[in-house]
VEXNUMAR-913576 format. One record per residue (C-alpha): x, y, z; residue in one letter. Coordinates in nm, 3 decimals. Layout:
<atoms>
ATOM     east    north       up  code
ATOM        X        Y        Z     A
...
</atoms>
This chain:
<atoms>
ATOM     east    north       up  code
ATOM   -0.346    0.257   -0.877     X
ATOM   -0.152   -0.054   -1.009     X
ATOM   -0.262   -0.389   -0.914     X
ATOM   -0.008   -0.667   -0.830     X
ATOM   -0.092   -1.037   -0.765     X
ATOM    0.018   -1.184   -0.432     X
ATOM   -0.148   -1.426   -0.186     X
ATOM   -0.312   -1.431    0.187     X
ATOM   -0.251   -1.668    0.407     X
ATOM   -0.523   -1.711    0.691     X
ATOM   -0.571   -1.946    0.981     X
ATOM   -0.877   -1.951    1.204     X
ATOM   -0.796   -2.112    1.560     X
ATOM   -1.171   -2.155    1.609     X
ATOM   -1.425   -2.203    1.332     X
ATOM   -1.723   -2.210    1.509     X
ATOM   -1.661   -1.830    1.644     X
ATOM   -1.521   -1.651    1.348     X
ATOM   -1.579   -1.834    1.029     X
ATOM   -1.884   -1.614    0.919     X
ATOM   -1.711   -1.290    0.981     X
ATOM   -1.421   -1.423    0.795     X
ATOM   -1.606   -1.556    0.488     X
ATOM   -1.833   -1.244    0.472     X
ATOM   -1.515   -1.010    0.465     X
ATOM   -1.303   -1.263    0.210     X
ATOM   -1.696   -1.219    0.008     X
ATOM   -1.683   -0.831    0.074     X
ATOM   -1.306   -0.826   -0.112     X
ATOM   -1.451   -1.090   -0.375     X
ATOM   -1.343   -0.864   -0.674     X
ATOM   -1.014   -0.873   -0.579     X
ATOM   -1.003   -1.276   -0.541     X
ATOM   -0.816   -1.530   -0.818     X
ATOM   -0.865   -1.828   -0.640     X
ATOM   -0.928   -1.925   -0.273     X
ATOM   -0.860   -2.283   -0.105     X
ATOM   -0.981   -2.389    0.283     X
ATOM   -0.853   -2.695    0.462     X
ATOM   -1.047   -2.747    0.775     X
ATOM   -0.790   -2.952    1.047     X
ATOM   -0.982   -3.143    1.269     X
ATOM   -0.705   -3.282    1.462     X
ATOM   -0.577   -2.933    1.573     X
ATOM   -0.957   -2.753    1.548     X
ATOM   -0.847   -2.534    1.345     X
ATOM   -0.866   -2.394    0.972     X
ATOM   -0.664   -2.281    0.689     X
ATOM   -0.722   -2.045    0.392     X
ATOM   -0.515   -1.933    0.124     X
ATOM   -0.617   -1.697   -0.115     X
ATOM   -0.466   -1.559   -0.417     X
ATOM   -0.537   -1.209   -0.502     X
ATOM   -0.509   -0.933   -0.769     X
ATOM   -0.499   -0.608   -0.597     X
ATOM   -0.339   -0.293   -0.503     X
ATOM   -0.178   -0.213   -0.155     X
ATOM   -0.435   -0.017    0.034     X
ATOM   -0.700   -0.283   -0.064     X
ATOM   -0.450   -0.546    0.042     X
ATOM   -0.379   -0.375    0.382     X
ATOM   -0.746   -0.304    0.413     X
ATOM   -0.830   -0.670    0.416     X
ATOM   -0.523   -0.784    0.624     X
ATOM   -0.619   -0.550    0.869     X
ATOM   -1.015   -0.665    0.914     X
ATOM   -0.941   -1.017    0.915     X
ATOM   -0.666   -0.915    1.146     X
ATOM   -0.889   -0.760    1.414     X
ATOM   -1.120   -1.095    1.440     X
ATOM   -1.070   -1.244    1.732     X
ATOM   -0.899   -1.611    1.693     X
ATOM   -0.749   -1.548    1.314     X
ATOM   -0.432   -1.508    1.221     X
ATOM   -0.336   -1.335    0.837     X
ATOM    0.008   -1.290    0.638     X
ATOM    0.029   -1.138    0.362     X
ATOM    0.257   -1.071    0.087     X
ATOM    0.307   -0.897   -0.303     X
ATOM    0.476   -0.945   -0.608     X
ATOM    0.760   -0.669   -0.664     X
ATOM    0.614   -0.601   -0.915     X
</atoms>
């Protein structure tokens, strides 16, 4: 299946609750992972992470959809066309 690059866009309302399970699914996807930036914001407790990624659709949905399901995050998503 064809790769495409694209990027994830992920904000965690609460760090302290769902930071682990977050990092340990962005580490489970690692393969698929260019490059990967966090900005904690301390003013509205909250974090950021964008990630760029090289990958195909399932695998893309696949992550989406776990991070997703935590409790507290938020994810968007989006491909190249092609």
């Amino acid at each position: 299946m064809q790769t495409r690059l694209g990027f994830v866009g992920i904000i965690i309302e609460n760090r302290q609750k769902s930071a682990e399970a977050v990092n340990r699914l962005i580490s489970e996807f690692g393969e698929k992972v260019v490059a990967r930036m966090g900005v904690p914001y301390r003013e509205k407790h909250c974090s950021i992470i964008t990630l760029v990624v090289d990958t195909t659709t399932d695998d893309l949905g696949a992550l989406t959809g776990k991070l997703g399901a935590i409790e507290g995050v938020t994810v968007k998503s989006a491909l190249a066309k092609n």
